[in-house]
N, C-alpha and C positions, 0 to 999 in steps of 0.2 A: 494381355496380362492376366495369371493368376496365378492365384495363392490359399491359403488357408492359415487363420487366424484361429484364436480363441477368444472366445467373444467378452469375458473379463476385460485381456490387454489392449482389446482396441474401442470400448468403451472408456478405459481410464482415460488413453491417449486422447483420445477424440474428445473427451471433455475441456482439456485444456485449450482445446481449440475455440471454447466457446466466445469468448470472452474478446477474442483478438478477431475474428470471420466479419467483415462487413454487413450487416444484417439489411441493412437499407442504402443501397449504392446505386449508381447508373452507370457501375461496372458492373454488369453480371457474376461474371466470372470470385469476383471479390468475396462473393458468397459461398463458394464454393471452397474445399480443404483436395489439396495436392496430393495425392499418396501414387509413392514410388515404390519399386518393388527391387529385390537382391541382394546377394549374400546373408540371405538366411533373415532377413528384417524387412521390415514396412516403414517406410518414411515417410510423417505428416505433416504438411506445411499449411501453415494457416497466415493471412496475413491483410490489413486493412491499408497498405504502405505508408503507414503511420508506425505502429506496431508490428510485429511480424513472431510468430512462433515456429520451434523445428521440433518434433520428438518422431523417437521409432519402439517398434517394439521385434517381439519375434513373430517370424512366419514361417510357415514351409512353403518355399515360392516353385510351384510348379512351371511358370513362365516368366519371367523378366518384363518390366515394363513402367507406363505411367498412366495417369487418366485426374482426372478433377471430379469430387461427384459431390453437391448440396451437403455444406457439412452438419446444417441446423438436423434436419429430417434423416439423414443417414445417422447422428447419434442417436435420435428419438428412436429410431426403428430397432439399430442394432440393441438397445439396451431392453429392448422388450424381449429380443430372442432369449432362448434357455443360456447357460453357461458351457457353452458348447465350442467345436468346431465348427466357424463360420468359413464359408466359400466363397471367394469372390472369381469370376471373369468376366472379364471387360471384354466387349466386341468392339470390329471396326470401327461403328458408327457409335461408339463411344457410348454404348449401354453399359450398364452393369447388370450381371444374373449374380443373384446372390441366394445363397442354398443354407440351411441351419436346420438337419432334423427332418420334420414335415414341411417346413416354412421355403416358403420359392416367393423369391421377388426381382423383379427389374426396376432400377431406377436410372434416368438421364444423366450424362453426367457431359462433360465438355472437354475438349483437346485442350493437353499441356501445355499445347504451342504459345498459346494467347498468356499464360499464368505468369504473372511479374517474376524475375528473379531475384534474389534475396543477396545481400554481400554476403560474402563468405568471412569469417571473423579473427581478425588479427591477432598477431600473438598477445598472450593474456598481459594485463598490467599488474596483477595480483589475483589472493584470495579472499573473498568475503563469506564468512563463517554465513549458512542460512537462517541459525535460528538468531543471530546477533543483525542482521540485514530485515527478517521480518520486526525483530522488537523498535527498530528504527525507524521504517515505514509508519508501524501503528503507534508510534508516538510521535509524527508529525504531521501524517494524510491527512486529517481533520482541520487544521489551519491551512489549507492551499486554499487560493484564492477559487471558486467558483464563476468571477467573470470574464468570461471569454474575452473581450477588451484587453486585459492585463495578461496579457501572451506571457508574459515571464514570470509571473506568479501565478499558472496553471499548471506549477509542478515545485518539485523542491531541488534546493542547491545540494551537491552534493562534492564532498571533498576529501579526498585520501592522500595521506603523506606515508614515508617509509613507518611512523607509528601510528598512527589514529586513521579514524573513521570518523568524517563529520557530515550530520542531515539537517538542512533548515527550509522550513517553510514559515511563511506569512501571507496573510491577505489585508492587509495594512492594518487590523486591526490590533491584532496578534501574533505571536512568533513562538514558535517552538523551535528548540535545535535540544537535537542528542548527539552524544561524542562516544566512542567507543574505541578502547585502545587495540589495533588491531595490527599487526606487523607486519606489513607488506615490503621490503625491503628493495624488490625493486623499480618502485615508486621513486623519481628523481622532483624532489621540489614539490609544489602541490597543482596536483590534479584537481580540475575544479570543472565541472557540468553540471547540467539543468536536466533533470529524470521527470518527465510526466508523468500527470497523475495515472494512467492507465495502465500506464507501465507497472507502477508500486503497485497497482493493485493486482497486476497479473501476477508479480513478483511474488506477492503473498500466496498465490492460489499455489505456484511453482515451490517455496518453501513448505509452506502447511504439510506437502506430501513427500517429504523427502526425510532421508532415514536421519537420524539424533550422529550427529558430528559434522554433516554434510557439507559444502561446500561451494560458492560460486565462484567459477573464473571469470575476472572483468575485464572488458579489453573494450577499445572505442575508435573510431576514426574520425573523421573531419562533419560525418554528419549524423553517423548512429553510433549508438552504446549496445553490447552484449552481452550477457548475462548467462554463462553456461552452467549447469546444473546437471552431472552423469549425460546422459543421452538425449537430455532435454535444453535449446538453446532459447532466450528469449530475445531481441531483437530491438529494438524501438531509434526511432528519431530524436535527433536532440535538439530540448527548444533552444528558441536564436533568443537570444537579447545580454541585457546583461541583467544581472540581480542585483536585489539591492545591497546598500553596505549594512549588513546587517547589524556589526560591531558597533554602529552610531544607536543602536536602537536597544541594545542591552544597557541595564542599568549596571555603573558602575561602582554605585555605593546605593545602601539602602538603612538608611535611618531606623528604623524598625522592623521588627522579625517575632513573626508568631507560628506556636506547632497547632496542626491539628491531628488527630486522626481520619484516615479519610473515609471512613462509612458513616460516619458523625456526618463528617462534614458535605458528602453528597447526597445523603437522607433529606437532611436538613436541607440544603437549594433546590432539591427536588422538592419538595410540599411544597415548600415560600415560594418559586417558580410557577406553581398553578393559579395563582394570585397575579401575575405577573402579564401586560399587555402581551398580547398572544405576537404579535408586528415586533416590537422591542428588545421581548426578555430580560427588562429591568430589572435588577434588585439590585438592594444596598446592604454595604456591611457597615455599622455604625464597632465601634473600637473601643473598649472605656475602660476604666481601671479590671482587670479580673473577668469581663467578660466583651464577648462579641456579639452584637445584636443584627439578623438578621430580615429585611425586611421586602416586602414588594406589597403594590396596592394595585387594584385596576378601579382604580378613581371610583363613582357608586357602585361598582359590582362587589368589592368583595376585597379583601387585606388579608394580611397574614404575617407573622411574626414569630422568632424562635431564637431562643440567647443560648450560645454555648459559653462554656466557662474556659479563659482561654490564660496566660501566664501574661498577662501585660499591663503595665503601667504609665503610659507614655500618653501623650495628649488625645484626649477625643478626638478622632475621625471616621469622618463618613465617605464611604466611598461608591459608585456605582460601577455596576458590571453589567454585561449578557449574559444571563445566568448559563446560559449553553454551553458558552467560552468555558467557565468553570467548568463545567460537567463534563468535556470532554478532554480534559488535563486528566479529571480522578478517573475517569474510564480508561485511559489508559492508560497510566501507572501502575506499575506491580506493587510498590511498598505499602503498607498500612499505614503510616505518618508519612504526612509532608510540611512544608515550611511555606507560610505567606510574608514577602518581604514587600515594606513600601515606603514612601516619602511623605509624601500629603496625599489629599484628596486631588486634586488635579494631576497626579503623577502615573505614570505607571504601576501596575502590581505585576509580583513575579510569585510562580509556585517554583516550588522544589521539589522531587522526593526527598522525605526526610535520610539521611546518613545512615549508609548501611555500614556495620566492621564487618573487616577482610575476614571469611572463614562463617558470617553469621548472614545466610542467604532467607531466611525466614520473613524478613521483610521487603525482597525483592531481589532483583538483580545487584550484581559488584561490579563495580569495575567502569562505571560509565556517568557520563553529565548529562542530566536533563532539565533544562530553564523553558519553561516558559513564561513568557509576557505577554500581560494583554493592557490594552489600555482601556484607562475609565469613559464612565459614560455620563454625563450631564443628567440629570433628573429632577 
C-alpha cells in the first residue's frame, strides 16, 4: 500500500481516534488504528470492541491496500511534521516508511488479517440535529453513575418518538433528563436504549467539530447503536439491563417555588462550598420570609455563610445538598435564571431553567425541558 496524505487531514482524522484506541489491552492489536486505502480516500478504523470509530479523509492512493500501525505514536509523530504532503508505504513485512520533506521514518505496524471487523450500519432510524444531541449529553453526563457495579446506570437512557428526543441519567442520587422536540417521523412508537458514557463523550468530541446545521443519522441493531455524522461514523455497544422507572422519581407537584439568578447563585455555593467536608460537600439552604440563607461548616476548622434575597414567603426550611450536585446543574445550563422547586426538608429539590419566550433566546436555549432532581442530604 501507498499514498499521500496532507498532514492537516490526517491529524484531524487520527485524533478522533484517540479517545476510542485501547491504550492498555492484552490485545495488541487493539492499539493499533486500521487505515485502508482507495478511491481517492484513506479509511480509519479505531476500535476498543466496546466502542468502535470509522472516518476518511482524502488521499492520492498510488497503490490500494491495508495495514494497522500504533495509533497513539503515529498521531504524536505525524502532528509534529510541517503542514505538508505526507507519504506513506507499507512493505511486505508490514513496516511503514513514511517521508514528509526532510523527515524519513519507519514505524512497525501489523496485518489487517488479525483486526476485529466492525458491523456495518443499518438503515437510519432518524436525524438528531448535532448541536441539539451535544446540549443533551452536557446536561446529563454529570449525573451517570461512576459505579462500575451499577452496569445500567453507567450511561444514560435514551428515547425517540416520531416528536421528541429524550436523555436521562441518574446515579441514585440525582436525575437529570432533557427533552427536545425533534421530528423524526419514521420513528414507529418509542425507541428506548442505554448510550454509554464513552460513547457521549466521543459524541461530543464528533459534534464539537462539525459544521452549524449538521446532523446525525441514528440507526441501531440488537447489540450496537450508530451515530453517523458526514464521513465520520461512531459505533458503540449497548448496555444490557434495564433502567430505572425514572417517572416514579420525578416529583409531581412541588409546594414551593423560588427564582434565582444563576451567577448569584453559583458564586455563592462555591465560596460556602470551601467551608464544606472535603468527603461530603454538605451545605444547607435554610428558606425564610424574603431571604435564602446559605450555609456549610467543617465542624472546628472553619464556617461560612451568605443570604440571598430571594421572593418567598412560605414556612422556614432547611434543606441539605452536595454542593457538587448544585454546581453541576448551573454549569450546565445555558439560561441566566432558574427555578428551585420543593416540598419539605426530607423531600426532593428540583432545578429548572427559568422560562424562556418563543423568539427571546438571550437567556438560553427554546424549545426543550430540563428537570433535574437531586435528593437531600441529612446533616
Amino acid at each position: 500500500m501507498e499514498f499521500s496524505v496532507k498532514q492537516s487531514d490526517m491529524v484531524r482524522e487520527l485524533n478522533l481516534s484517540q479517545g476510542v484506541v485501547e491504550k492498555k489491552t492484552t490485545i495488541p492489536i487493539l492499539s493499533n488504528v486500521l487505515i485502508e486505502s482507495g478511491d481517492g480516500m484513506i479509511h480509519l478504523t479505531a476500535t476498543d470492541l466496546e466502542l468502535g470509530v470509522r472516518c476518511s479523509c482524502p488521499a492520492r492512493i498510488i497503490k490500494a491496500g491495508s495495514c494497522t500501525l500504533p495509533a497513539r505514536r503515529l498521531l504524536d509523530y505525524i502532528r509534529l511534521l510541517p503542514d505538508a504532503e505526507v507519504n506513506f508505504k507499507v512493505m511486505d513485512n508490514q513496516w511503514a516508511n513514511i517521508v514528509c520533506g526532510r523527515s524519513r521514518s519507519r514505524i512497525a505496524g501489523m496485518s489487517r488479517e488479525s483486526y476485529p471487523e466492525l458491523p456495518a450500519m443499518p438503515p437510519s432510524l432518524g436525524e438528531i440535529p448535532a448541536a441539539i444531541l451535544s446540549a443533551m449529553i452536557q446536561k446529563t453526563i454529570f449525573s451517570i453513575s461512576s459505579e462500575e457495579s451499577r452496569f445500567t446506570l453507567n450511561g444514560a437512557q435514551l428515547l425517540m418518538t416520531d416528536k421528541a428526543l429524550t436523555m436521562v441519567a441518574t446515579d441514585g442520587h440525582r436525575l437529570a433528563l432533557v427533552e427536545h422536540k425533534v421530528a423524526n417521523p419514521g420513528v414507529e412508537g418509542v425507541y428506548k436504549t442505554l448510550l454509554p458514557k464513552k460513547a457521549m463523550q466521543e459524541l461530543l468530541k464528533l459534534a464539537s467539530d462539525a459544521d452549524e446545521g449538521a446532523a446525525f443519522l441514528f440507526s441501531g441493531d440488537d447489540n450496537h447503536l450508530f451515530f453517523q455524522l458526514g464521513e465520520r461514523l461512531l459505533l458503540s455497544r449497548k448496555l444490557t439491563g434495564n433502567f430505572p422507572d425514572f417517572d416514579r422519581v420525578l416529583p409531581k407537584t412541588q409546594t414551593h417555588q423560588v427564582h434565582f439568578g444563576k451567577d448569584e447563585m453559583k458564586t455563592t455555593i462555591q465560596r460556602v462550598s470551601q467551608f464544606s467536608e472535603e468527603r461530603s460537600r454538605a451545605i444547607r439552604l435554610q428558606f425564610a420570609d424574603g431571604e435564602m440563607k446559605v450555609f456549610s461548616s467543617m465542624s472546628d476548622t472553619g464556617e461560612s455563610e451568605e443570604t440571598i434575597a430571594i421572593d418567598y414567603s412560605g414556612p422556614a426550611t432547611d434543606i441539605g445538598f452536595n454542593a457538587q450536585y448544585l454546581l453541576d446543574f448551573l454549569g450546565a445550563s445555558a439560561e441566566g435564571a432558574f427555578s428551585f422547586l420543593f416540598n419539605e426538608a426530607q423531600s426532593a429539590g428540583e432545578m429548572r431553567p427559568a422560562a424562556v419566550r418563543d423568539g427571546d433566546k438571550k437567556g438560553g436555549e427554546v424549545g426543550y425541558t430540563y428537570r433535574y432532581v437531586v435528593m437531600p442530604m441529612r446533616i
